[in-house]
One Martini backbone bead per residue (centre of mass of N, CA, C, O) as a GRO file, in nm:
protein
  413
    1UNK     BB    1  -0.134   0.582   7.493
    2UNK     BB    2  -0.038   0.252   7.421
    3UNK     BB    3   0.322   0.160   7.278
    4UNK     BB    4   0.458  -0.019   7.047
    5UNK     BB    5   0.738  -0.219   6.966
    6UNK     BB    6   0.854  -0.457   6.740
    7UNK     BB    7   0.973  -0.626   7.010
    8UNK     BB    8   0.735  -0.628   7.191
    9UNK     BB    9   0.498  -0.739   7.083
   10UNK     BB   10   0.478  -1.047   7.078
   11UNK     BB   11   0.467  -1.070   7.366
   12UNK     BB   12   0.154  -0.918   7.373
   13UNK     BB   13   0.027  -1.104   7.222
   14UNK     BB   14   0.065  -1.357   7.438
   15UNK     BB   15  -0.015  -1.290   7.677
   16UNK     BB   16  -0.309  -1.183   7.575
   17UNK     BB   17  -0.358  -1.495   7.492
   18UNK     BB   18  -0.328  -1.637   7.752
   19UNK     BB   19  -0.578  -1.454   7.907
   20UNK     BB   20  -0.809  -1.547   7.707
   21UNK     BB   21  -0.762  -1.900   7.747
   22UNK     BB   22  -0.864  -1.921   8.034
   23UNK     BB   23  -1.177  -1.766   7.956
   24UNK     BB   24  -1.321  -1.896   7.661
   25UNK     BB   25  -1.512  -2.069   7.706
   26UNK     BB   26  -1.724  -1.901   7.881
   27UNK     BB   27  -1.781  -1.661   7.718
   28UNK     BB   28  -1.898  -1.809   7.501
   29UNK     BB   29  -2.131  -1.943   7.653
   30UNK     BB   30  -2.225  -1.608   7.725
   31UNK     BB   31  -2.244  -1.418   7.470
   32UNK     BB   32  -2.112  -1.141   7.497
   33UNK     BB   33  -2.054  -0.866   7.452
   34UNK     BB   34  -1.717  -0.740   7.395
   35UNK     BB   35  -1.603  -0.520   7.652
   36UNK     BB   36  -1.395  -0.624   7.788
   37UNK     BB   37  -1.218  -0.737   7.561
   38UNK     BB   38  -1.130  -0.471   7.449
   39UNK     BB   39  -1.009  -0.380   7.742
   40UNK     BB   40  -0.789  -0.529   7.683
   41UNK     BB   41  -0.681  -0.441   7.401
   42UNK     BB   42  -0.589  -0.158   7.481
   43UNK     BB   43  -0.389  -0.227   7.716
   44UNK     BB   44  -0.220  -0.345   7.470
   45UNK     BB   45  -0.287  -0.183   7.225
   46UNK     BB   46  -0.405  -0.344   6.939
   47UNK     BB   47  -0.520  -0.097   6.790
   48UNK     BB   48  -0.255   0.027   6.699
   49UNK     BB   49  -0.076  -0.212   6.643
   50UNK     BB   50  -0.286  -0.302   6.396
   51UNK     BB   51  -0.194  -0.117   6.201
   52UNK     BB   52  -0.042   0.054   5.966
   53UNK     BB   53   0.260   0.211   5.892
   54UNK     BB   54   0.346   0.479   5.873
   55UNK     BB   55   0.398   0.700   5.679
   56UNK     BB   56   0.654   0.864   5.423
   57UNK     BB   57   0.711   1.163   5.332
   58UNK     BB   58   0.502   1.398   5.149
   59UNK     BB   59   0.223   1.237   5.318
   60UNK     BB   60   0.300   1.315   5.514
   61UNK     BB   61   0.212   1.494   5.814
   62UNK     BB   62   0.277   1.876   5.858
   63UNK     BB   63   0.146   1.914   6.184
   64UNK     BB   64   0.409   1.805   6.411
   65UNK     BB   65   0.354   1.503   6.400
   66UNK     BB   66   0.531   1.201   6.482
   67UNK     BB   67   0.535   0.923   6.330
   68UNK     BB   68   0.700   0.736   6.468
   69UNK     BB   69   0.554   0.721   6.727
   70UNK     BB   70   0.368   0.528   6.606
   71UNK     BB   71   0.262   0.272   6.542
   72UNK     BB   72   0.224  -0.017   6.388
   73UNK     BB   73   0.188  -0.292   6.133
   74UNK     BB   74   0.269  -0.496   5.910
   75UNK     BB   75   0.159  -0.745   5.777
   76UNK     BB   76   0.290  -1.031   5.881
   77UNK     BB   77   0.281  -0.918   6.213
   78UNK     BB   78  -0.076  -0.904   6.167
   79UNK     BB   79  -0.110  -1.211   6.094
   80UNK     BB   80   0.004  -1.344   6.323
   81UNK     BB   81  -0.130  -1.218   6.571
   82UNK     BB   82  -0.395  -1.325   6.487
   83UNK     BB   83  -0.319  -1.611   6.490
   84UNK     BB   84  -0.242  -1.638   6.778
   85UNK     BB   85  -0.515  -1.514   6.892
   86UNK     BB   86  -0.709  -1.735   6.784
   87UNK     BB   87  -0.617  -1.998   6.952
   88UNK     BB   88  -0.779  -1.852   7.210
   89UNK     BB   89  -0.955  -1.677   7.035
   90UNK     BB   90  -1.149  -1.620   6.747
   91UNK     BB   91  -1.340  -1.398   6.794
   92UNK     BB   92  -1.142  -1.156   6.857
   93UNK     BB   93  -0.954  -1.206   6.603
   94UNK     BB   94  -1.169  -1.144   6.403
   95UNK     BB   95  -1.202  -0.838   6.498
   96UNK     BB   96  -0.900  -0.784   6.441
   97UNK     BB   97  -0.938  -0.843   6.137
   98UNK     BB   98  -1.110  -0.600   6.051
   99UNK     BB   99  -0.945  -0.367   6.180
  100UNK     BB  100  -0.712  -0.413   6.034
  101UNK     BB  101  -0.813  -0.420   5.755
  102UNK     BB  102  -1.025  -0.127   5.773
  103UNK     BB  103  -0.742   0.052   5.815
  104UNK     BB  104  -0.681   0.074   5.522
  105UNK     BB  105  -0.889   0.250   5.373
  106UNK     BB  106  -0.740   0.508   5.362
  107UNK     BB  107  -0.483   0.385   5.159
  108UNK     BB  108  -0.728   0.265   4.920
  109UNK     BB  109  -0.947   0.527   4.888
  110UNK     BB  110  -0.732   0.787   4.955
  111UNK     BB  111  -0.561   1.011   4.982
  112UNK     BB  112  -0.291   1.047   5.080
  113UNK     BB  113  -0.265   1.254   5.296
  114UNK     BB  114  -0.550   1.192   5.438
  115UNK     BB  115  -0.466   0.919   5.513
  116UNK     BB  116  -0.205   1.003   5.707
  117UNK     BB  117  -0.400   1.159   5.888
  118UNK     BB  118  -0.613   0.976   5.959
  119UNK     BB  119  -0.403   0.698   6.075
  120UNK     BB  120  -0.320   0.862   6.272
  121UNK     BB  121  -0.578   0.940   6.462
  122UNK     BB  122  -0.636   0.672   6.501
  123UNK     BB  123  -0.412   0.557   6.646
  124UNK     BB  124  -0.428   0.772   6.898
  125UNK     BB  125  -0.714   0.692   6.976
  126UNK     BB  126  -0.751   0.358   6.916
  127UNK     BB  127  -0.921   0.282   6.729
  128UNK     BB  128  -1.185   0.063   6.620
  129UNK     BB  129  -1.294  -0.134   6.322
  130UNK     BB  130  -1.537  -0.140   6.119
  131UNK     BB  131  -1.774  -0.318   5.857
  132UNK     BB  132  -1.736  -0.312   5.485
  133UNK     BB  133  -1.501  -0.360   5.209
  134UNK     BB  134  -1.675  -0.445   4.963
  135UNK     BB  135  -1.701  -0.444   4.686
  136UNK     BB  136  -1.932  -0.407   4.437
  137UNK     BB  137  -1.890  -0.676   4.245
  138UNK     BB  138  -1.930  -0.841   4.477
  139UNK     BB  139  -2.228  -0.744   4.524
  140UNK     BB  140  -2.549  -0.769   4.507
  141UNK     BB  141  -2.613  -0.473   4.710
  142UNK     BB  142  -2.768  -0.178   4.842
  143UNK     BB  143  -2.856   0.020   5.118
  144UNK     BB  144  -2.675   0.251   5.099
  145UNK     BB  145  -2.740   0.593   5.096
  146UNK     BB  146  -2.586   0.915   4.922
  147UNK     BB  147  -2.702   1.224   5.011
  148UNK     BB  148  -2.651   1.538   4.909
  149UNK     BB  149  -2.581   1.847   5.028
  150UNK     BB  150  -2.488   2.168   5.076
  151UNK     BB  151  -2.283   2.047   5.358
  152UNK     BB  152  -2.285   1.719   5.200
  153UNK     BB  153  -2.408   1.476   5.379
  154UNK     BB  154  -2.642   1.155   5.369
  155UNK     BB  155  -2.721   0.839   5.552
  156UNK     BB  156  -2.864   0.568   5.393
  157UNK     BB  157  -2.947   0.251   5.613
  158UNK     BB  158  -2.907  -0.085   5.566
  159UNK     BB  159  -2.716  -0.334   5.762
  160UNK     BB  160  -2.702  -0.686   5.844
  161UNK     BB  161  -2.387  -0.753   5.841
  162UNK     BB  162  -2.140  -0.631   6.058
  163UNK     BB  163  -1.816  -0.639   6.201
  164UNK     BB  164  -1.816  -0.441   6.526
  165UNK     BB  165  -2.087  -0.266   6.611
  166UNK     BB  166  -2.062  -0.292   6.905
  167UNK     BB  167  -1.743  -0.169   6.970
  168UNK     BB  168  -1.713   0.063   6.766
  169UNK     BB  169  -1.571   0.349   6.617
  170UNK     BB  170  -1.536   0.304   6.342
  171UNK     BB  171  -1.733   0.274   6.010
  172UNK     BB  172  -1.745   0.125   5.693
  173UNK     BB  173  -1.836   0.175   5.360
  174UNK     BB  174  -2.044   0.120   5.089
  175UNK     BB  175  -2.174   0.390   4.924
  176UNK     BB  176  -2.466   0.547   4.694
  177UNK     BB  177  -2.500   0.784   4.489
  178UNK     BB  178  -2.805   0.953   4.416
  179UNK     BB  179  -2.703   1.131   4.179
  180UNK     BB  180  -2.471   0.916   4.025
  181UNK     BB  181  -2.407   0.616   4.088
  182UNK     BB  182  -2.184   0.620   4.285
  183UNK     BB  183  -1.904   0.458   4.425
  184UNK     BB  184  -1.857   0.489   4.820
  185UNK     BB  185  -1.620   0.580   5.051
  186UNK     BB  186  -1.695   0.558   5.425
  187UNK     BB  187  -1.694   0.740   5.756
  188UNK     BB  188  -1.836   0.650   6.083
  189UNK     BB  189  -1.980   0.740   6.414
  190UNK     BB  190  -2.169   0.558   6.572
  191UNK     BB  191  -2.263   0.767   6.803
  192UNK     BB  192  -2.470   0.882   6.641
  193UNK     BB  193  -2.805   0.935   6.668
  194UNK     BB  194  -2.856   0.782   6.369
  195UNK     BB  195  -2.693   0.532   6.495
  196UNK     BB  196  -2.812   0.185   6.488
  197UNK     BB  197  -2.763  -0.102   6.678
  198UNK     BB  198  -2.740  -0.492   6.626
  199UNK     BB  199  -2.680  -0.722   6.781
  200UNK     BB  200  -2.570  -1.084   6.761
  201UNK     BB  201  -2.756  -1.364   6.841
  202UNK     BB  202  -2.726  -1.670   6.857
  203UNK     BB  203  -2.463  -1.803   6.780
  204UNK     BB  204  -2.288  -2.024   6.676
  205UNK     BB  205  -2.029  -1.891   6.591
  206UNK     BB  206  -1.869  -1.630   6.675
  207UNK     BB  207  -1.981  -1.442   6.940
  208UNK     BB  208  -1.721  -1.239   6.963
  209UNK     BB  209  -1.716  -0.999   6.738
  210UNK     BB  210  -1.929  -0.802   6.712
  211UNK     BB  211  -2.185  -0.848   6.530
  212UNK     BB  212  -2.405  -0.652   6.316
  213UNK     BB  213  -2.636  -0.453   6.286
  214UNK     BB  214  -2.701  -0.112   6.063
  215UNK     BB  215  -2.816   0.196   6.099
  216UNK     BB  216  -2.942   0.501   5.897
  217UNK     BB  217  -3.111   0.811   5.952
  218UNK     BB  218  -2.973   1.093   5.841
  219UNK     BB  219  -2.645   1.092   5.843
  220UNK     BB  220  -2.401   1.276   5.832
  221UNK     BB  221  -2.171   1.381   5.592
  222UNK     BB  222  -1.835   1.475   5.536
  223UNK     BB  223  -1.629   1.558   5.320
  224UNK     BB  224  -1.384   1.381   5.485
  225UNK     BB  225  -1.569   1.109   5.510
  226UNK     BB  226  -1.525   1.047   5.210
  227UNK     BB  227  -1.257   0.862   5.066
  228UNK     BB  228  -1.344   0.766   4.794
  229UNK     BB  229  -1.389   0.621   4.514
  230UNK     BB  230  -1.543   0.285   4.330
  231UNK     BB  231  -1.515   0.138   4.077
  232UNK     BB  232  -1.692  -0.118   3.889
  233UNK     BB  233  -1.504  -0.130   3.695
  234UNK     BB  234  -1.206  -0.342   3.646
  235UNK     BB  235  -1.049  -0.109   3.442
  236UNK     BB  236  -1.091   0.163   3.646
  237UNK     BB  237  -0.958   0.019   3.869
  238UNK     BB  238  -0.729  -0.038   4.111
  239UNK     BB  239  -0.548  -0.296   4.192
  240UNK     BB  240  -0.473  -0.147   4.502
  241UNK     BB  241  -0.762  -0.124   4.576
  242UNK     BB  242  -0.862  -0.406   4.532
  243UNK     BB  243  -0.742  -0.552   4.795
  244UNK     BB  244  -0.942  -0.499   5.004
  245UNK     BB  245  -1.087  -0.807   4.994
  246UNK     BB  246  -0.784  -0.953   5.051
  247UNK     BB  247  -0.731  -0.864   5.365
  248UNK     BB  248  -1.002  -0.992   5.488
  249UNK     BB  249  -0.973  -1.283   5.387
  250UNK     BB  250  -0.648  -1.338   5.480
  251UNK     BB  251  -0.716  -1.282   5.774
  252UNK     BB  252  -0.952  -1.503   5.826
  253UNK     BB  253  -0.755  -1.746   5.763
  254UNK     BB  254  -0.626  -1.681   6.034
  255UNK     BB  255  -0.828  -1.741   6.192
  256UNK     BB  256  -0.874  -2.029   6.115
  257UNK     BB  257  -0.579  -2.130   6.167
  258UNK     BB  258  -0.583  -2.074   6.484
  259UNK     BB  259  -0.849  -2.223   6.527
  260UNK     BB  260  -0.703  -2.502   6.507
  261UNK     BB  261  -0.429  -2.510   6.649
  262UNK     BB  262  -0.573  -2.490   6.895
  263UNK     BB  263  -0.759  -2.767   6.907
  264UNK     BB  264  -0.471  -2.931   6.866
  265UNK     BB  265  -0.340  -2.814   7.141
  266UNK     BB  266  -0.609  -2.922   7.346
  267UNK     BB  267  -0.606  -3.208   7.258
  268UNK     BB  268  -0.299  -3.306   7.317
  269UNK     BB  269  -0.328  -3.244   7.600
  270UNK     BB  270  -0.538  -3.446   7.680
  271UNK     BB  271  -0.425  -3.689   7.587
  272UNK     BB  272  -0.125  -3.676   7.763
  273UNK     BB  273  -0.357  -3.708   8.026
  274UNK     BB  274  -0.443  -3.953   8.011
  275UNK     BB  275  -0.470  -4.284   8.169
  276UNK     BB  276  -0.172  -4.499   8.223
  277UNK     BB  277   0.009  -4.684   8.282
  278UNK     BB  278   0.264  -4.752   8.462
  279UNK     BB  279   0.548  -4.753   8.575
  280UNK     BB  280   0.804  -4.942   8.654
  281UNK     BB  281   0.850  -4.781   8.970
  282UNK     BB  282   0.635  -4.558   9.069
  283UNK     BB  283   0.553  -4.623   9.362
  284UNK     BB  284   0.851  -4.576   9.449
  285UNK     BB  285   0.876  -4.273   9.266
  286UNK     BB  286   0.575  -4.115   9.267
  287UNK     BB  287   0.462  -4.149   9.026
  288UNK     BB  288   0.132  -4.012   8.828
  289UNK     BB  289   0.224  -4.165   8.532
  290UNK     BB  290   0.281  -4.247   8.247
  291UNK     BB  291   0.345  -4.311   7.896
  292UNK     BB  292   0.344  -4.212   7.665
  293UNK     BB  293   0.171  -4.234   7.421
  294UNK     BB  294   0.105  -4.572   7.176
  295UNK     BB  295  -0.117  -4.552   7.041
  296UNK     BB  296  -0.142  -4.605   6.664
  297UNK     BB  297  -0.419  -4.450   6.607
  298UNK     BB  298  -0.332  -4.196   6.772
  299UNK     BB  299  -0.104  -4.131   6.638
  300UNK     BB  300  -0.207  -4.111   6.338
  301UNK     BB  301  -0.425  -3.894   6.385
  302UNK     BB  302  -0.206  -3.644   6.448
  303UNK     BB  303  -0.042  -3.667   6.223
  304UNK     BB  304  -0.234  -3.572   6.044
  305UNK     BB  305  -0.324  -3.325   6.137
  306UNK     BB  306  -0.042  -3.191   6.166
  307UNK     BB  307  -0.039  -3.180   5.850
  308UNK     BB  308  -0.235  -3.051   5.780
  309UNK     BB  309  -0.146  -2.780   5.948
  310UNK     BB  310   0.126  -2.735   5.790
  311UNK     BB  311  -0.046  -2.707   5.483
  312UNK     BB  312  -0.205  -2.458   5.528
  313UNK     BB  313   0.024  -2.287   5.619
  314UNK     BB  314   0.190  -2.258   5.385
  315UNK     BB  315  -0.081  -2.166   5.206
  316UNK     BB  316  -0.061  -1.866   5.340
  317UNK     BB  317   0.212  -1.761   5.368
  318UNK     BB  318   0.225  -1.748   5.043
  319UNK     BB  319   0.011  -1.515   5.041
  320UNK     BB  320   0.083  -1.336   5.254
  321UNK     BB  321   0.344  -1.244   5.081
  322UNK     BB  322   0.181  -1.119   4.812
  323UNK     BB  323   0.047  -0.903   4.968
  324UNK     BB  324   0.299  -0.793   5.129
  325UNK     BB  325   0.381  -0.711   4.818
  326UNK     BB  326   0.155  -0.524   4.748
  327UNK     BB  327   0.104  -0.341   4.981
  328UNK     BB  328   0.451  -0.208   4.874
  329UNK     BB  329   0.386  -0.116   4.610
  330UNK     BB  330   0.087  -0.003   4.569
  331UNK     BB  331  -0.006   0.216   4.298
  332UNK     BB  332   0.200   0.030   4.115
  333UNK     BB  333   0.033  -0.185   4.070
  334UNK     BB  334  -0.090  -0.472   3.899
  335UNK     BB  335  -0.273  -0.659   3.759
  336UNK     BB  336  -0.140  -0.958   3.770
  337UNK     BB  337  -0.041  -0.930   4.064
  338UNK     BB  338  -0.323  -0.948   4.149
  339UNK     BB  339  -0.425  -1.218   4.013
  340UNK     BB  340  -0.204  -1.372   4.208
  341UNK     BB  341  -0.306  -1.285   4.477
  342UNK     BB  342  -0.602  -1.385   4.470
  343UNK     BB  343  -0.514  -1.704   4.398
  344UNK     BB  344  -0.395  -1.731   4.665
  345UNK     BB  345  -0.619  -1.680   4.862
  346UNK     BB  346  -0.793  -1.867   4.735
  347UNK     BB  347  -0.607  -2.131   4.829
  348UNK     BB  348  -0.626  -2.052   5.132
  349UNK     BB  349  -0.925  -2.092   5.179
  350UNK     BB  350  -0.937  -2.399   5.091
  351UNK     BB  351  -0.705  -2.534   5.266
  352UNK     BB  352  -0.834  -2.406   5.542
  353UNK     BB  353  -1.143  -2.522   5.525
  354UNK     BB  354  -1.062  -2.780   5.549
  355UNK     BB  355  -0.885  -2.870   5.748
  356UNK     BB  356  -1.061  -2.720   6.010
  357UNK     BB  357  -1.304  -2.933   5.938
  358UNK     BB  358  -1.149  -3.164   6.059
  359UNK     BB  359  -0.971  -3.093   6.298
  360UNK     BB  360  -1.231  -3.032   6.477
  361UNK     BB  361  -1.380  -3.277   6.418
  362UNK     BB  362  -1.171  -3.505   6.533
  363UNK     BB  363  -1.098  -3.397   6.816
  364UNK     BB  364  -1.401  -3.498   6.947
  365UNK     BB  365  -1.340  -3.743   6.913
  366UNK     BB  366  -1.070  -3.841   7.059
  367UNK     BB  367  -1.173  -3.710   7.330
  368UNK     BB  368  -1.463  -3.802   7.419
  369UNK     BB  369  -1.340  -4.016   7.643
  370UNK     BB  370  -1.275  -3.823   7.863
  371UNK     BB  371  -1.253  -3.786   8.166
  372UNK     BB  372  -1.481  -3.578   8.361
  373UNK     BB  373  -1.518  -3.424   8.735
  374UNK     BB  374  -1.704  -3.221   8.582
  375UNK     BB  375  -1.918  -2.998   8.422
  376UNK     BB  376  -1.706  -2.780   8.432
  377UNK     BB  377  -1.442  -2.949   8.310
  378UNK     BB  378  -1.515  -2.884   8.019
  379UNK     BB  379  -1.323  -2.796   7.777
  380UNK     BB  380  -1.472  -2.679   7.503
  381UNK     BB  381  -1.418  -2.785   7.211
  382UNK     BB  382  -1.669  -2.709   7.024
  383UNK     BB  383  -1.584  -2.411   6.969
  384UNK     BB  384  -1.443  -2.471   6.764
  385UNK     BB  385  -1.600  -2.604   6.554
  386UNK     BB  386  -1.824  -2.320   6.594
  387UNK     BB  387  -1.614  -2.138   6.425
  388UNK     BB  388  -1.556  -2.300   6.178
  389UNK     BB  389  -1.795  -2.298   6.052
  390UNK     BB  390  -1.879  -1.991   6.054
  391UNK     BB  391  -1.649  -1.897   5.901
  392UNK     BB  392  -1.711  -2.116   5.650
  393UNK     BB  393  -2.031  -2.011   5.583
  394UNK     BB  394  -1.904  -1.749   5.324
  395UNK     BB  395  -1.733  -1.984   5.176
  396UNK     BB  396  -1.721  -2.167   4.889
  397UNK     BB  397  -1.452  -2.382   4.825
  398UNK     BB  398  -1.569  -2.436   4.547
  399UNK     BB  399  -1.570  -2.145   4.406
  400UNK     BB  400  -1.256  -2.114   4.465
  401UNK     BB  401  -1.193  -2.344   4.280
  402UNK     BB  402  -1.298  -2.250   4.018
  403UNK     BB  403  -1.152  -2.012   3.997
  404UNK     BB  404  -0.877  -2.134   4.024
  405UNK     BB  405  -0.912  -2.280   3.729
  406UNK     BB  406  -0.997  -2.024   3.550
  407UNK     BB  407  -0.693  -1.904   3.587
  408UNK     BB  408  -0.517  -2.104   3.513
  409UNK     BB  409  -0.660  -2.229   3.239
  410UNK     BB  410  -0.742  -1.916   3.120
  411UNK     BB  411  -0.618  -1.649   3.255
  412UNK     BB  412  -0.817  -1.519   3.470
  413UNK     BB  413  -0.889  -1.269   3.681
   0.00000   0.00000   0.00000
């Protein structure tokens, strides 16, 4: 297993986007499921590198395992990584962004023990995490059911669109008791012969994230992998456990600002080299280009879109920050700290998917005359703007903008 210090990651996570940006373009555009992609994310490490930092204390494991050897990153650290790999491919990002969120679901939802051993065990095996951990309040309903059996359960059903089901070495789930209709979060391993996954073809944008349905056909589950029951009611949920598609939700804002930033970093170098009057005495100095660009309009458009994506980044920031603040208090959180970190998460989800799909929008405009030397030669900028849509066509802005005013105005969690 390949394990990183807190002071290489960012190193590798920038090769990383550096060798994904070579052939994002292609790769979107033959829309393979990412096998090949995932052996990349391997060898950098960042199926453990994305997990949370190992715990310490009484609930660490006390089976001679080294917890300080594992991996993990903190939320913010990992809140970057995805935002930088998004940058260079959203789709990729997209996909570690569900597996750092469900790489948590053992610390919101299983007992602290339980938790600390399974997570030592994800990270050793380099697990990448696949899934759903939409709580029950928040779902219109489930098709998997879990039904008790002499020595454990057995889980029926289909999910009709789950993410990295293509890739994944577990998938985690809300599914409901036959017996008493509790719901509870549970973890399978895909390769189980009655585990059948359906990749999502011929997809608008995000092709590569590995998403696609699963279903299950009587497959066993043993009672340590049910991680714990997820109370429907809101009033005996705890706070702490809340968060679980508070992580999902902000890890996903990152995915789409920073395929915003790569957009704009893209559309900025395109423009940049566009053919320009020569300066005087070019011919004679040999210079093959002339001066920075200097339409009042080319600046004026770059400017707003540059704003638009720093006031972004700014609400993520301040999200990002009360997250990893809730993270960090665990079981101790309160109910009002978690309504305001929800607060937050959904002013970045709103602030950030107007910016995406202006900017995405917007670079096409910008770039559109841009001459190129041939048909393999185009930049391929539409992928940013079929990720933007993607990204946010299961979030409607207004509906969290409505959240948020009832929130702030009525002071509703």
């Amino acid at each position: 297993m390949t394990t990183l210090s807190s002071s290489a990651s960012p190193r590798v996570v920038r090769e990383l986007a550096d060798d994904l940006a070579v052939d994002a373009d292609l790769r979107d555009r033959a829309g393979k499921p990412p096998f090949d992609e995932v052996s990349r994310l391997r060898e950098a490490g960042l199926p453990a590198l994305l997990t949370p930092c190992p715990q310490d204390g009484p609930d660490a494991p006390q089976d001679g395992s080294d917890a300080a050897d594992a991996s993990g990153s903190d939320w913010r650290t990992a809140c970057t990584a995805v935002r930088d790999i998004a940058a260079a491919d959203s789709s990729i990002a997209e996909l570690l962004a569900h597996h750092h969120a469900l790489s948590w679901s053992p610390r919101l939802f299983a007992a602290p023990k339980s938790a600390a051993a399974l997570e030592l065990r994800a990270v050793h095996e380099q697990w990448l995490w696949g899934g759903d951990i939409e709580l029950p309040d928040a779902q219109t309903g489930t098709d998997l059911a879990l039904t008790p059996t002499a020595d454990g359960y057995v889980l029926h059903g289909r999910r009709p669109l789950t993410a990295g089901v293509a890739v994944a070495d577990r998938l985690v789930h809300l599914a409901r008791r036959t017996d008493n209709g509790e719901w509870v979060a549970v973890h399978v391993n895909p390769a189980h012969p009655g585990v059948s996954t359906e990749p999502a073809h011929d997809l608008l944008g995000q092709r590569l994230s590995g998403a696609g349905a699963v279903s299950y056909d009587d497959v066993p589950i043993a009672a340590h992998q049910v991680l714990g029951a997820v109370p429907v009611d809101e009033h005996e949920i705890s706070p702490f456990t809340a968060l679980a598609p508070l992580t999902r939700r902000l890890l996903l804002v990152h995915v789409g600002l920073g395929n915003a930033e790569g957009a704009l970093s893209e559309a900025r170098d395109i423009s940049r080299a566009l053919p320009r009057p020569a300066l005087v005495g070019a011919l004679d100095t040999g210079a093959d280009c002339g001066p920075p660009p200097t339409d009042p309009y080319l600046l004026l458009a770059y400017g707003e879109l540059a704003t638009a994506a720093h006031t972004a980044a700014a609400v993520v920031e301040r999200a990002t920050e009360a997250l990893a603040h809730g993270l960090e208090t665990g079981p101790a959180l309160g109910a009002d700290e978690r309504a305001e970190i929800a607060f937050l998460v959904g002013a970045a989800e709103a602030v950030t998917a107007k910016a995406a799909l202006h900017i995405t929008t917007r670079i096409l405009e910008l770039t559109a005359d841009t001459p190129s030397p041939s048909p393999s030669a185009d930049p391929g900028l539409d992928r940013f703007w079929r990720n933007a849509r993607a990204l946010t066509a299961h979030s409607s802005a207004e509906h969290r903008l409505r959240d948020i005013g009832e929130h702030y105005l009525n002071g509703l969690h």
